[in-house]
N, C-alpha and C positions, 0 to 999 in steps of 0.2 A: 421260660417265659414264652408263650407265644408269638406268631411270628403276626402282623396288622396285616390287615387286605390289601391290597393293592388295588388301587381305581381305573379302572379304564380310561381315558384320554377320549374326549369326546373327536371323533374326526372332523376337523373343519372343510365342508363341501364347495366352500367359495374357492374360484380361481386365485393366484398368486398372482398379484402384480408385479412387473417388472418396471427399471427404473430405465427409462428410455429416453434418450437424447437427443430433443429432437434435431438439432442440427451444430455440431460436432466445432463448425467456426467460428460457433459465437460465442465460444468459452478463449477462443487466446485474445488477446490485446492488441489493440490497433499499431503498426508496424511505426508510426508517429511515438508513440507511447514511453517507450525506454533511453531513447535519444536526449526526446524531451527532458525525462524525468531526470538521466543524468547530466544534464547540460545546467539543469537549474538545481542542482545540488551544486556543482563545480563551481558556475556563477556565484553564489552565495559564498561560497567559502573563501574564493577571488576577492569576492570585494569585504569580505570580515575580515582577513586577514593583509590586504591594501591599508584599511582602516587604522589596524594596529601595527604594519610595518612604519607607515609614514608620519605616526605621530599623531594622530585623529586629522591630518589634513588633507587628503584625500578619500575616496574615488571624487566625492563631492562639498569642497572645504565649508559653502554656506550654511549648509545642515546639519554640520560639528556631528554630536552622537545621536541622530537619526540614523545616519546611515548603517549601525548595526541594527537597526529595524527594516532598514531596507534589505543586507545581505541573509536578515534571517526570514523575511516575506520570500526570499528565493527557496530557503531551504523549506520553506513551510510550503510551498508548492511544487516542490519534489516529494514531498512525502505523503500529500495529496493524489499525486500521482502514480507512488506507490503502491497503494490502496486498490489502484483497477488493476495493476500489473498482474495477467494471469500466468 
């Protein structure tokens, strides 16, 4: 059987861009950032599990089961946070 042509590759004469960055600091995360972020993981999980040490009667008794809406708004703003973490 015969062997098929082979096509030549046209050369592309355009220059190759490179991927260039322009400034190097503005990819890490603000030094606020991680503290934060784990501070309001740990908070949330302090007062969810306050919640269900003491019987639903604490961090805050008049709010009964709110307050796992509140320990979980902390954890939902860690994870928030997590999000920019470079």
């Amino acid at each position: 059987m015969p062997k098929s042509r082979i096509r030549k590759k046209k050369k592309d004469n355009r220059p190759q861009q490179d991927l260039v960055v322009e400034n190097p600091l503005e990819m890490e995360s603000p030094r606020w950032l991680v503290p934060v972020m784990l501070g309001s993981f740990l908070i949330g999980l302090a007062w969810i599990v306050t919640f269900y040490i003491s019987q639903t009667a604490y961090p805050i008794p008049d709010i009964g089961a709110w307050n796992m809406v509140v320990g979980f708004a902390f954890i939902g703003v860690g994870f928030s946070l997590a999000t920019r973490w470079r």
